[in-house]
Residue, then its C-alpha position, 0 to 999 in steps of 0.5 A: x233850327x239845328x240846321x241853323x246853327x250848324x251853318x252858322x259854325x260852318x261859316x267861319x270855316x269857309x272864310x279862313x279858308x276862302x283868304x287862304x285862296x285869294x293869297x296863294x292866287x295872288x303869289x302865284x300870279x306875282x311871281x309868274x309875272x317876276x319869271x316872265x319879266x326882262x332878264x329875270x330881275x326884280x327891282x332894286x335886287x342884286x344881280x349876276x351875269x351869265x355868259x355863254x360861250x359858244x366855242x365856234x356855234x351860233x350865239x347865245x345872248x348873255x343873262x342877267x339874274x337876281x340874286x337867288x335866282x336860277x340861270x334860264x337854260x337857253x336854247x341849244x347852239x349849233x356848228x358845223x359838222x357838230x353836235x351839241x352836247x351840253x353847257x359845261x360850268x369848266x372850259x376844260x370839263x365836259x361835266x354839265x352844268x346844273x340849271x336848277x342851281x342858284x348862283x352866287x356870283x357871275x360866270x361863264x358857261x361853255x358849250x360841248x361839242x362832239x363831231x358829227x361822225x355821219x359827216x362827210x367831212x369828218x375822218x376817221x383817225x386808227x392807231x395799230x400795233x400788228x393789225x390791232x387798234x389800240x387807239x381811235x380818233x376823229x377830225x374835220x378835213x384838212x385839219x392837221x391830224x390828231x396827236x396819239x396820248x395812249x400808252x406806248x405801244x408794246x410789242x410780246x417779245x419772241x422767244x429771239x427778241x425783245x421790241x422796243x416802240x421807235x415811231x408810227x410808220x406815216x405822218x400826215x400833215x393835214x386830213x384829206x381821209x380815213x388814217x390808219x397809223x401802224x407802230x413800228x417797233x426796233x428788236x433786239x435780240x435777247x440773251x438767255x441766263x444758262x446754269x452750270x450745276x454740279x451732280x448735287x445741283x450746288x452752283x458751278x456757273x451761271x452766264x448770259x448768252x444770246x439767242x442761238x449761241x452756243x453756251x460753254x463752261x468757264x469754270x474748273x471742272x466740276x468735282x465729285x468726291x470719291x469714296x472708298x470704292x470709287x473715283x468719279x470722272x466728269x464726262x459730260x452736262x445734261x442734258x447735251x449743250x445746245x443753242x441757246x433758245x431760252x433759259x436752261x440749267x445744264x448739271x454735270x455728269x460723272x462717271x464712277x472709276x473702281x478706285x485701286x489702292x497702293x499696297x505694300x508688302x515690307x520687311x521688318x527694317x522696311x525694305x520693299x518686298x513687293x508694291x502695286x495698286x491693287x483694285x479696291x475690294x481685290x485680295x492682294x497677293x504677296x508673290x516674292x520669295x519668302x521674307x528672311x532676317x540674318x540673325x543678330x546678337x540677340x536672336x535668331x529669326x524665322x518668317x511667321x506671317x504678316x503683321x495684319x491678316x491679308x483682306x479685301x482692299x478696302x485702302x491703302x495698307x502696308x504689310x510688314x514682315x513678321x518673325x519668330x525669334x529664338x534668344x541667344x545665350x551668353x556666359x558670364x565669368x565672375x573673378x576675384x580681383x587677383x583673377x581667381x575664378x568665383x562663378x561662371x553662369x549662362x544667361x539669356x540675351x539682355x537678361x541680368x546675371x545673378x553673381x556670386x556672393x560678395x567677396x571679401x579677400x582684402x582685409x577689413x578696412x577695404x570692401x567689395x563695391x560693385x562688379x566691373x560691368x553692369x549685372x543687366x542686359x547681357x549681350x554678349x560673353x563677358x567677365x566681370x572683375x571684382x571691385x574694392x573700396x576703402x572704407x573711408x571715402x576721402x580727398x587729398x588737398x594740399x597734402x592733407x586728406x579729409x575723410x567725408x564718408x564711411x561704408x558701412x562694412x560691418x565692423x563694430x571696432x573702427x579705427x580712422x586712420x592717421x595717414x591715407x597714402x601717406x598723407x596726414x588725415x587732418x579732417x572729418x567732414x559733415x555726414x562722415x557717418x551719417x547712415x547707420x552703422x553697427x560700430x560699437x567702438x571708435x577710435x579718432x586719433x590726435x592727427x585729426x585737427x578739425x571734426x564738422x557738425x553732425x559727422x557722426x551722427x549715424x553712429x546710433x549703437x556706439x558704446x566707446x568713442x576716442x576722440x582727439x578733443x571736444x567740438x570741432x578743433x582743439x581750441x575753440x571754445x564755442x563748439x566745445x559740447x560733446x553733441x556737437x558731433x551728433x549734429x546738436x546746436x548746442x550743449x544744452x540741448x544735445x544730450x538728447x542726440x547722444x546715442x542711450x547706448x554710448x557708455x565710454x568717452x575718452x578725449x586724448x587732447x585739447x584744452x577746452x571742455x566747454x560750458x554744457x559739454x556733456x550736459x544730460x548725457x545720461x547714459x555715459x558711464x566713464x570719461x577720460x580728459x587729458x591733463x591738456x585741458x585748462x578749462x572745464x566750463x559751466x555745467x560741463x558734466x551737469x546731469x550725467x547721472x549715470x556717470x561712474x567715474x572721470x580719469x579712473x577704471x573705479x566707479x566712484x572714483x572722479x580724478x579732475x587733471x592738476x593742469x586744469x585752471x578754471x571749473x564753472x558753476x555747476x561742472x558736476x551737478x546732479x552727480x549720483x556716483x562721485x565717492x571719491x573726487x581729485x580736484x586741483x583747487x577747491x571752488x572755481x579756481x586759485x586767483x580769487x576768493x570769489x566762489x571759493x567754496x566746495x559747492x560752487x562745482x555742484x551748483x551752489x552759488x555760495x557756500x550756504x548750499x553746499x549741503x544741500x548741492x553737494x552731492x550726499x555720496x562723496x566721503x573723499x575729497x582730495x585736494x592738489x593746488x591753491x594756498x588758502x582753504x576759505x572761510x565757510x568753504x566746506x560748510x556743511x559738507x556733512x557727509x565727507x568723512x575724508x579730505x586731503x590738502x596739499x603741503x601748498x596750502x598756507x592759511x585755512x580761515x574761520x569756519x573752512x569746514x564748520x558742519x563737517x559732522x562726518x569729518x574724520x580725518x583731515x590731512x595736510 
């Protein structure tokens, strides 16, 4: 029963596989009844043709084949005197083509060949280069030759030669036998590069020759740099030129030179003593007469060696003569300049002469300058003359001499003169007595008509001056200020230039005593005005402090000259020492009543500060012009005790001297 069932699950099994068989059996047989029928075609199927070209074998029938389908291999074709190689899908290809493939269109397949080689109708073809086959080839009798498609034959170059192919050396127009062609090839012959170097291989030349020439050097000829010891001579190359066989390098050859140098032996003014070339590393000998050197002015001279120490040549030098001298001494004579002897005095050659002390035998206004030869660099015996200024340095121009210098001498009381060779001394010039100078005392008499700015401005220690007039001419009325010869810009200003020491000031002339003439010259004790002078400005004598006395030996005492006209504001203010004043008006002056009180000349503007301007020290007041005493003009003038008025006067007005409460006597 098991059994049973077991072949009944078995069945099914067989079955299946018992249709299986019967379908591949019949596939099978269907298909090998299509691959063995006409042309490989299946009904109503697209088909491709394929040709067989032979290229000279036996026919081979043409194919018909299905799409998808294989190209059926044929059997092989055969030619003459060849072998058969194989179907080729390209006429210029021997590559064979594949059965196995499906093709996809229509094509031609060609046949291959290869000439049978145990043929007696096929040759054999050789192409040689100097019995070595480069090339083979093979060909039917009677055929025209085969043409050679190698590499162009080349020939090794010889060492004379370089070959160059030209052609083979037979042509054969048809095959008859085995051919062997050999290259023939031309020659040229080669040129080699030939070097010249110098010693330091550094390039001389470089040429081309050709083989078997003999190479030769263009150039200059090598150089080598000498040194101190040696010259270098070019004598040869190497190594030794010959003909040309190949490439070659030729470096120059030199041979060393001692070198000799030019040494000199000279004397001192260069004259050749002795000159040769001697060889380096030799000592030079000196072998001349013994070098001399006339003596000169200054010295005497002896031979004492050569200017270098003698040693081995090493270049070329120069010896120079070299002496030891021995100076010359010469006698100086000093006379005074009348020839008295002063002083006589040996001294060496170009050394300086001491002279004696200054002379002074010409009086006080003339002064020793110098020496009638220079003092230094004495070469040779001489005298010197003694020489004599005057003090005053001066010009005469148009017959009038203007002074423009002073030597200081030493003086302390000095007198400008009045006339200078008989000419008028008219002018002192700027700097006159610019250095400093002792003078105490000095004198400028009335021929003097123009004094420059600053002409005595070095008098630092002047205690009296006499001067023709104040500032630079008698007249002028912009420069009347006593500093003005100090070099002050103005009067105001000036009295810091006048020298503390001045204490006495005397004017001879002029009409002018200028606004700020004296202002602040504090020092001045007294001053002399001529009875010339017209005018005396605005604060002329303001703030002389010191000032004791004016046209009078006696302190106190200040004497204003009748011929003056006019007296500024302020002409004596901050006076200190007046007791007793001579004025030849009262106030400013006589022709109007303006400024007409005492004060006016000490600062008061109107006569209510004639007591607190008027100096508290006058007691005296003398009075020489005018004709009327204003009303209020010695207002409170407490302190004078004394005025006297002249026969000239005719009215004196209310209150003339109301506040005179010292006033003791009044006379007219």
């Amino acid at each position: 029963m098991e059994e049973k069932k077991k072949r009944s699950k078995l069945l099914p099994i067989f079955l299946i596989a018992g249709v299986v068989i019967i379908i591949s059996l019949g596939l099978v047989i269907y298909f090998s009844c299509f691959r063995s029928g006409d042309d490989n075609v299946l009904p109503n199927a697209k088909t491709f043709t394929v040709t067989f070209e032979t290229n000279g074998g036996s026919a081979v029938k043409s194919q018909n084949i299905s799409e998808g389908g294989r190209v059926t291999k044929p059997q092989d074709p055969t030619k003459e005197y060849y072998i058969f190689d194989g179907w080729s899908y390209s006429e210029s290809s021997n590559e064979e083509y594949n059965f196995s493939s499906r093709p996809s269109g229509s094509f031609t397949l060609y046949a291959f060949w290869r000439l049978d080689l145990n043929s007696d109708n096929v040759y054999k073809i050789s192409w040689t280069v100097d019995g070595v086959g480069i090339l083979t080839k093979y060909a039917l009798i009677g055929e025209e030759p085969p043409v050679y498609d190698g590499l162009t034959p080349n020939r090794e170059s010889s060492a004379q030669y370089d070959y160059h192919f030209a052609s083979w050396d037979s042509v054969t127009s048809s095959i008859t036998n085995d051919i062997t062609y050999t290259a023939v090839f031309s020659r040229t012959l080669r040129s080699y590069q030939i070097t010249f170097n110098n010693y330091n291989n550094t390039l001389l030349e470089t040429q081309s020759f050709p083989y078997g020439s003999l190479p030769f050097y263009t150039g200059f000829d090598p150089v080598k740099t000498g040194n101190d010891e040696f010259d270098y001579i070019f004598t040869s190359w190497d190594p030794v030129i010959t003909e040309v066989s190949g490439n070659a390098t030729y470096t120059a050859v030199f041979e060393p030179s001692v070198k000799s140098y030019l040494i000199k032996f000279l004397n001192y003014d260069n004259t050749v003593l002795q000159s040769g070339l001697v060889p380096y590393g030799s000592v030079p000998v000196y072998e001349g007469e013994t070098p001399t050197r006339p003596s000169d002015q200054q010295y005497s001279y002896t031979f004492s060696g050569w200017n270098n120490q003698i040693v081995n040549v090493t270049f070329t030098t120069t010896y120079t003569a070299t002496y030891s001298n021995t100076l010359n001494q010469y006698e100086v004579t000093f006379r005074d300049f009348d020839n008295t002897f002063l002083d006589s005095k040996f001294v060496d050659y170009g050394s300086s002469v001491v002279p004696p002390l200054e002379p002074d035998s010409m009086g006080d206004y003339f002064y020793f300058s110098s020496w009638s030869q220079p003092l230094t660099n004495i070469t040779d015996t001489i005298t010197i003359i003694a020489q004599y200024h005057y003090v005053f340095g001066y010009e005469a121009i148009e017959n009038q001499v203007s002074i423009f210098s002073y030597h200081n001498k030493g003086l302390l009381d000095v007198v400008v003169p009045s006339s200078i060779e008989g000419l008028p001394v008219t002018k002192i010039l700027s700097n006159t007595f610019n250095t400093s100078s002792p003078i105490t005392q000095i004198y400028v008499p009335l021929s003097i008509t123009n004094i420059e700015k600053g002409s005595f401005r070095g008098l630092r220690y002047l205690e009296s001056i006499t001067l023709p007039f104040i500032g630079s001419n008698p007249n002028d009325l912009a420069t009347s200020y006593f500093s003005y010869i100090y070099n002050a810009n103005d009067g105001l200003t000036g009295g810091n230039v006048v020298p503390g020491s001045l204490k006495n000031v005397t004017i001879l002339g002029g009409t002018v005593i200028g606004d700020y003439a004296f202002y602040a010259c504090m020092n001045i004790e007294s001053i002399v005005i001529p009875s010339s002078i017209l005018t005396i400005g605005d604060h002329a004598f303001d703030f002389c402090i010191g000032l004791k006395n004016l046209n009078s030996e006696f302190d106190g005492d200040f004497i204003v000259p009748s011929s003056v006209l006019d007296i500024g504001f302020s002409a004596f203010g901050n006076s200190s020492y007046i007791e007793k004043i001579t004025l030849p008006f009262i106030g400013k002056n006589t022709t109007t009543s303006d400024n007409s009180h005492f004060g006016y000349i000490f600062g008061a503007e109107n006569f209510m500060g004639n007591q607190g301007f008027t100096p508290s020290s006058i007691s005296t007041v003398i009075i020489k012009g005018g004709t009327v005493v204003y009303e209020n003009a010695f207002l409170g003038c407490e302190n004078i005790e004394k005025i006297v008025l002249p026969l000239t006067i005719t009215e004196i007005q209310n209150n003339a001297f109301n506040g005179c409460n010292s006033l003791d006597y009044l006379v007219i």
